[in-house]
C-alpha positions as CSV (number, residue, x, y, z in Angstrom):
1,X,88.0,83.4,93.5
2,X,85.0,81.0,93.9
3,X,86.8,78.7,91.7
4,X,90.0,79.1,94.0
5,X,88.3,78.2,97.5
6,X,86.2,75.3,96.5
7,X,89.8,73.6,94.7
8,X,92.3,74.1,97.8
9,X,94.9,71.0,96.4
10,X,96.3,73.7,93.5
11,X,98.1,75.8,95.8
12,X,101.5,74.1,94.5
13,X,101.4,75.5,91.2
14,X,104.7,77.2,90.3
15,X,104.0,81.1,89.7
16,X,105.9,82.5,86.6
17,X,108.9,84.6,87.1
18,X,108.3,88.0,85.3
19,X,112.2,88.3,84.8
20,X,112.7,85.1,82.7
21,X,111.9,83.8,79.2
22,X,108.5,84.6,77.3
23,X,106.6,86.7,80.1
24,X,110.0,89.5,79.9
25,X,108.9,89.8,76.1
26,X,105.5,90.5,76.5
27,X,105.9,92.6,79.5
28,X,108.7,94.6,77.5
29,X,106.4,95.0,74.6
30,X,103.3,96.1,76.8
31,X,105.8,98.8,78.2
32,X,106.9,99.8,74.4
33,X,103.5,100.1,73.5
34,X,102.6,102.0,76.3
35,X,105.9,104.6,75.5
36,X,104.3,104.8,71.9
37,X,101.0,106.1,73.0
38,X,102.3,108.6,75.0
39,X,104.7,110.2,72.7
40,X,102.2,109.8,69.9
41,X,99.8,111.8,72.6
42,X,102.5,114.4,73.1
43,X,102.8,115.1,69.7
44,X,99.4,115.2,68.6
45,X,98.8,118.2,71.4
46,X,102.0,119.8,69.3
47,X,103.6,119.7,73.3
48,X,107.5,120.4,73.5
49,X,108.8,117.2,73.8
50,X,111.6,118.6,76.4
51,X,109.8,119.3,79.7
52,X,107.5,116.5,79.7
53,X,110.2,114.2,79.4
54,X,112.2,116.1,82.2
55,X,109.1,115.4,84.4
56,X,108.7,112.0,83.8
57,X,112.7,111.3,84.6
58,X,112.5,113.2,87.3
59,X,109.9,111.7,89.1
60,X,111.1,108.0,87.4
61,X,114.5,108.4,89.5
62,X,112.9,109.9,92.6
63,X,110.3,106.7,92.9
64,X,113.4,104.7,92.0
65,X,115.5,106.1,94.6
66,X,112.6,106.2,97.2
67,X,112.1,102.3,96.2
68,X,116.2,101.8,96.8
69,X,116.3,103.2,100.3
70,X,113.2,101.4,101.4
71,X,114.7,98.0,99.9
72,X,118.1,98.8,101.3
73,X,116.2,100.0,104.6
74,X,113.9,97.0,105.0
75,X,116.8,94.2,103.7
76,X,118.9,94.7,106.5
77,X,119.5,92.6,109.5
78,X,118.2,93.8,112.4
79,X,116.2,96.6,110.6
80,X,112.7,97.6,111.4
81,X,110.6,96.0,109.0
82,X,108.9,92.4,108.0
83,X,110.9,89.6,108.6
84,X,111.0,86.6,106.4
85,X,108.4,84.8,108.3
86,X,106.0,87.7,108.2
87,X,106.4,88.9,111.6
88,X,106.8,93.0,112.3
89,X,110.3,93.1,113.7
């Protein structure tokens, strides 16, 4: 942060996409990793596999759905929302 407000000329660096090229692998990894752990968790405890996973899909598609509406809610024209140039609408 100190770095960042004594060197104001880098603010044209590109950012990386997260959906292209070498960052999707290692972001798609982390997430494999992180699905190891927890089933090797669940089955150290000896849990039934069956209503843990029914948790986590359930409340996967609800914060899916939830994220959908408010997407679909907030990307309409003329909805209530930000605007492009950052301006409450």
């Amino acid at each position: 942060m100190i770095y960042e407000a004594l060197h104001h000329g880098d603010e044209e660096r590109r950012s990386a996409d997260p959906t292209r090229g070498w960052t999707l692998v290692a972001l798609s990894f982390a997430t494999s990793i992180d699905a190891l752990a927890v089933g090797l968790s669940l089955a150290m405890l000896r849990v039934s596999i069956w209503i843990p996973s029914l948790v986590i899909g359930l409340v996967c598609a609800g914060f899916t759905a939830t994220g959908m509406l408010i997407g679909w809610r907030l990307g309409r024209p003329g909805a209530v929302g930000w605007s492009w140039s950052g301006v409450w609408c």
